[in-house]
C-alpha positions in Angstrom: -42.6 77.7 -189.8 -39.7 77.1 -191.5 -36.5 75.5 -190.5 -33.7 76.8 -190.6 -30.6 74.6 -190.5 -27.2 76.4 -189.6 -23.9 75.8 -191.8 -20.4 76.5 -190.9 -20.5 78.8 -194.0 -21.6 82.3 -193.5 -25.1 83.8 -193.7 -25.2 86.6 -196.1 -27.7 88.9 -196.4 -28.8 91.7 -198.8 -30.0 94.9 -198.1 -32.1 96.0 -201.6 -33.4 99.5 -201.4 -34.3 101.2 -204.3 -34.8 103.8 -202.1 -31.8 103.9 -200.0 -31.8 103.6 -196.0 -30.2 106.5 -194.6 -26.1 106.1 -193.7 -26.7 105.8 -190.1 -29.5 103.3 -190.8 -27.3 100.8 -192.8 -24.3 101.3 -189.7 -26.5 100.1 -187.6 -28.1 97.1 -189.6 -24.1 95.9 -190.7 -23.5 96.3 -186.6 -26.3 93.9 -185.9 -25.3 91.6 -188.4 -21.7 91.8 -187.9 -22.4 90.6 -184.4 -24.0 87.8 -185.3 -21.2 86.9 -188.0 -22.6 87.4 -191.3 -21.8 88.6 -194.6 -24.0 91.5 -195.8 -24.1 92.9 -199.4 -25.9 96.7 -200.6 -27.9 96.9 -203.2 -28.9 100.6 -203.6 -30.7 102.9 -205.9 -30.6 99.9 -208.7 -32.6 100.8 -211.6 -33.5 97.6 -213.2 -35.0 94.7 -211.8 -32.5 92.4 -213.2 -30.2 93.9 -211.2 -32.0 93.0 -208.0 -32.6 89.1 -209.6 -28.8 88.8 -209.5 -28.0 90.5 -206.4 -30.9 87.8 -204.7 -29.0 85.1 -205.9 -27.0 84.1 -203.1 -28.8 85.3 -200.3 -29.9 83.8 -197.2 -31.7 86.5 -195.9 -32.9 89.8 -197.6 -34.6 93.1 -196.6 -36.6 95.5 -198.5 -38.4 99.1 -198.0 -40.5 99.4 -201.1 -39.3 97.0 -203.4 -41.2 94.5 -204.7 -40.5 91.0 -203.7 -42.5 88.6 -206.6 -42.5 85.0 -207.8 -39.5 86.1 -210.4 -37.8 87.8 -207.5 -38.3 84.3 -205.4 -37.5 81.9 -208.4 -34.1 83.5 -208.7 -33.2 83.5 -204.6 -32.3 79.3 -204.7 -30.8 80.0 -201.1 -33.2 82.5 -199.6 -34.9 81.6 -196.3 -36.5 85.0 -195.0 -37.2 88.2 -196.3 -38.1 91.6 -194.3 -40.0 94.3 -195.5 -38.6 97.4 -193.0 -42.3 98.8 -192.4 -45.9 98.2 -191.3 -47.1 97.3 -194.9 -45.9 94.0 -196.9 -48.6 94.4 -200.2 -44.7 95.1 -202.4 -44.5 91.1 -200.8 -46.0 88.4 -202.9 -47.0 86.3 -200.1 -48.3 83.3 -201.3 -45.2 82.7 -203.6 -43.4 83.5 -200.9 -45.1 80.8 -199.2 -44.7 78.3 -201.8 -40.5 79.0 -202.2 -40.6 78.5 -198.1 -39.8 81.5 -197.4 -40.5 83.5 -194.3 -41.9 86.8 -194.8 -41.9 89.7 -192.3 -42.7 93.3 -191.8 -41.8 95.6 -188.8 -45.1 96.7 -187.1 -44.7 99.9 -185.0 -41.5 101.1 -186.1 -42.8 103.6 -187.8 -45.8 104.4 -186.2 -44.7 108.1 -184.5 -43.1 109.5 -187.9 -46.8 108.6 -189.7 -49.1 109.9 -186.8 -46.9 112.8 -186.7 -47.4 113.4 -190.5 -51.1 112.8 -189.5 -51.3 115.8 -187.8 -48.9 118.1 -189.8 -51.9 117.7 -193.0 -54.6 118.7 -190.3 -52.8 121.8 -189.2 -51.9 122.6 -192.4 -55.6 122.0 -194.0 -57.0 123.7 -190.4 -55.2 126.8 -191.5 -56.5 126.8 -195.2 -53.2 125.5 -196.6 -51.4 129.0 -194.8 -53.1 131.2 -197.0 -53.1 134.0 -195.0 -57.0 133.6 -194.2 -58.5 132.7 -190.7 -58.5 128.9 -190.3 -60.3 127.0 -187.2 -58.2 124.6 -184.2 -58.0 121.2 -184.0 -58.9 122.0 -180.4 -62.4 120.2 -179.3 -62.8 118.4 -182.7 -64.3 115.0 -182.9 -61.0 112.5 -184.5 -62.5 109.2 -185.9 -59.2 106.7 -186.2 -59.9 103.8 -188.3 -58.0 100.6 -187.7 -56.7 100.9 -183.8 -53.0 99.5 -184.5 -49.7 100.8 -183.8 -50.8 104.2 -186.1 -53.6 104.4 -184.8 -52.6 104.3 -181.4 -49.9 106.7 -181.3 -52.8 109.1 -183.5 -54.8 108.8 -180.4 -52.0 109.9 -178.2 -51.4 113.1 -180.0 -54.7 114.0 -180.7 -55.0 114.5 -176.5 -52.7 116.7 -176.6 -54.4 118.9 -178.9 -57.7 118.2 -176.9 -59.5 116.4 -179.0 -62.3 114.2 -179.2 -61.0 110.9 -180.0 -63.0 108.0 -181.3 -61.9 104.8 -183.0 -63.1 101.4 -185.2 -61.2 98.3 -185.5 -63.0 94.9 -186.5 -59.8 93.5 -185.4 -59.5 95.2 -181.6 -61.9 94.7 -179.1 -63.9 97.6 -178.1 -62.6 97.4 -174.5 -59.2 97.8 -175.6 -59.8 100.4 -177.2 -61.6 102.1 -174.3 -58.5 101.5 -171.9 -56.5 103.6 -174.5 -58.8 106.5 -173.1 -60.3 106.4 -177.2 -64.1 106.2 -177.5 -65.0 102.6 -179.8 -67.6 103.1 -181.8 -69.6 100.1 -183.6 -68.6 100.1 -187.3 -66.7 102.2 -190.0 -69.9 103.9 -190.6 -70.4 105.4 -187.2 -67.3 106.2 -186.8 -67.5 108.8 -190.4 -70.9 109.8 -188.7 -69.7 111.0 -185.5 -66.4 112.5 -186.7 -65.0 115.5 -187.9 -62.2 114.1 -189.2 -61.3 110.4 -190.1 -58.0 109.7 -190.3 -57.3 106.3 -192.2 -54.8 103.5 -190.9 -56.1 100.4 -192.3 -53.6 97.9 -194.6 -54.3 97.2 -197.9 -56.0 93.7 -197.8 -58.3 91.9 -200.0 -61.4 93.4 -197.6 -60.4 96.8 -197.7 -58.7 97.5 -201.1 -61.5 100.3 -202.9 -63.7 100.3 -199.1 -63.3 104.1 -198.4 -65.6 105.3 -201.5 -69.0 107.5 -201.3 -71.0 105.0 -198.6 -68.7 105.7 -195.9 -67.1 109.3 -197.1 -71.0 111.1 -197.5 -71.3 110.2 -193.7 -68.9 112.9 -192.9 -70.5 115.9 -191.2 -70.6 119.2 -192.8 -66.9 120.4 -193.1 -65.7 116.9 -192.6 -61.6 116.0 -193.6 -60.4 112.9 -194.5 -56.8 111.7 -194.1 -54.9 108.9 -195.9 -51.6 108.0 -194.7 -52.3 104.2 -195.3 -52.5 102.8 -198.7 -53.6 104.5 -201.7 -55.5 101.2 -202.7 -58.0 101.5 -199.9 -59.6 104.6 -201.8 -62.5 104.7 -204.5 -60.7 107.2 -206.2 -63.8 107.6 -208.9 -66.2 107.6 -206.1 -64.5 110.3 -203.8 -63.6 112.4 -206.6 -67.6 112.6 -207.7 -68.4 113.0 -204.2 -66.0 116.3 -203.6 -67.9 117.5 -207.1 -70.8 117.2 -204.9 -70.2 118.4 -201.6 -67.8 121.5 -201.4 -67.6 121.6 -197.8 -65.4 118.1 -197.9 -61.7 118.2 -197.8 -59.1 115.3 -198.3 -55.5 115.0 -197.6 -53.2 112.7 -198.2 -49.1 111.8 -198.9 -50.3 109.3 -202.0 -50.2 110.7 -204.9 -53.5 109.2 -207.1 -53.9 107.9 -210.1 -52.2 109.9 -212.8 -56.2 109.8 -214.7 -57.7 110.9 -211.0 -58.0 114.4 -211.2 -58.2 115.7 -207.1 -56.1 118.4 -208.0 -59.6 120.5 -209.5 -60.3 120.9 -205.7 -58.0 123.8 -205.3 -58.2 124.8 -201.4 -59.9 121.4 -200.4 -57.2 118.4 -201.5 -53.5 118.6 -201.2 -50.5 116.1 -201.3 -47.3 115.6 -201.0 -44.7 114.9 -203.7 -43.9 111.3 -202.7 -45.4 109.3 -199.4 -44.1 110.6 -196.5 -45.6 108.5 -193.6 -42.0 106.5 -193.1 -39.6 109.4 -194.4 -38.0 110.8 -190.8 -34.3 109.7 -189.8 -35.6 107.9 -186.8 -38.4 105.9 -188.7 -35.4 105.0 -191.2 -33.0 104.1 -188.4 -35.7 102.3 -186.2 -37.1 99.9 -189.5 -33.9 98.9 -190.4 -32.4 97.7 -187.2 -35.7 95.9 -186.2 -35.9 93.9 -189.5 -31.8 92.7 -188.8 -32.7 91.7 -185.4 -35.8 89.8 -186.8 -33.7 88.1 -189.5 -30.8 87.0 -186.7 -34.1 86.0 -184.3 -34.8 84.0 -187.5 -32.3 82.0 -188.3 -30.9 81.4 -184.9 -33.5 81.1 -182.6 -36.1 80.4 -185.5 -38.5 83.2 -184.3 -41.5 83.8 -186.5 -43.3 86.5 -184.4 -43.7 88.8 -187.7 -44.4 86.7 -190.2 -47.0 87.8 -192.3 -47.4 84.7 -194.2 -48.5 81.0 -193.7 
């Protein structure tokens, strides 16, 4: 933990979105931190990262969406003490430098979780119904939906999927099976039986070390005929040269996805069987927006008055 020692001068924190938070979004962050009597300073749509490794100068505090916070980034913030990434995943966060400066690093689990299991479901329909084609499609009604990772995604996934009366099952190495189980979700014993006994996986694991490159041919073949897989995670979790020889192979597989690949990995040959979106969407609703933001000010003002660490993401 770090401590944080409180001067009569004022806290000042920057808000450094490349991608900018919505209007309402940034009301509400400068009403959280206006409360708690510190100075806050925008730094939107910059283009150039020495513009961010001036802005960071002063800063006590600072919060991100996708930008990347690095060792340069962290040399250059003298006075920095915490920085919040509004969102589930912190791989833009170069933890162990962060560590090393003494900084605190966060994210905001959960905040987003509706807006990405709602997109999750938007890609089935839309892949059910053969992309709206005009051709007969099938329901998601009585399908078997593997979940893999049993988080805050994953979770509200589950939910959903009830509605549409679905078979849910779910893998987590990470949540006990009896946890799972009390969620109404059937746990299954590995990643592998879960791709076995689904007719759709629908992916929700981070990017770590462990799983970067996991989801490749081994676990996608398992699919059963007809099988979809969904990607609303990371991009880095895929074997993007082993998926795209297996679709080669097996023309009853579909896979869709709001990450775009890499610009050599050609998924777009699979006319009627891949699609996805022009930028990720999993975060991009006006409530996901509104609810990161103000969860990552109250986490920073948790921080440095109260010294609350329960989001830090690094050691």
């Amino acid at each position: 933990m770090v401590n944080v020692q409180c001067s009569m001068e004022k806290m000042k924190v920057l808000i450094a979105t490349e991608k900018p938070f919505s209007g309402v979004a940034v009301k509400g962050i400068k009403e959280v931190f206006d409360a708690a009597g510190y100075e806050v300073a925008l730094l939107e749509k910059y283009t150039e990262k020495a513009q961010l490794l001036d802005a960071v100068k002063d800063a006590d505090a600072l919060i991100i969406r996708s930008d990347k916070v690095d060792a340069e980034v962290l040399d250059a913030a003298k006075q920095l003490k915490i920085v919040v990434r509004a969102g589930a995943g912190y791989d833009n966060i170069d933890l162990a430098a962060a560590t090393a400066h003494n900084v605190v690093a966060m994210n905001t689990p959960g905040q987003n979780a509706n807006s990405v299991a709602e997109l999750v479901f938007g890609l089935l329909v839309y892949v059910k119904r053969n992309f709206f084609n005009g051709t007969s499609g099938t329901e998601l009604k009585a399908k078997r939906l593997g979940i893999l990772a049993f988080g805050a995604v994953g979770r509200n996934v589950a939910r959903i999927a009830k509605g549409f009366d679905m078979e849910v099952l779910a893998y987590d190495a990470y949540c006990p099976a009896d946890v799972i189980e009390a969620a109404g979700v059937k746990a299954v014993g590995s990643a592998a039986e879960l791709f076995e006994q689904s007719d759709i996986v629908s992916l929700h694991i981070p990017a770590t070390a462990e799983t970067k490159q996991s989801i490749g041919r081994e676990l996608v073949s398992k699919l059963p005929k007809g099988g979809i897989l969904v990607n609303t995670a990371r991009k880095e979790v895929i074997n993007e040269p082993e998926l795209l020889a297996l679709l080669a192979e097996r023309e009853d597989l579909k896979y869709v996805t709001d990450i775009k690949p890499d610009a050599d990995a050609d998924f777009a040959q699979f006319e009627g069987r891949y699609f996805t979106t022009p930028k990720k969407m999993g975060a991009q609703t006006s409530e996901a927006n509104v609810n990161a933001g103000i969860a990552a000010a109250h986490q920073i003002v948790d921080f440095i008055e109260k010294g609350v660490t329960k989001f830090q993401v690094n050691k």
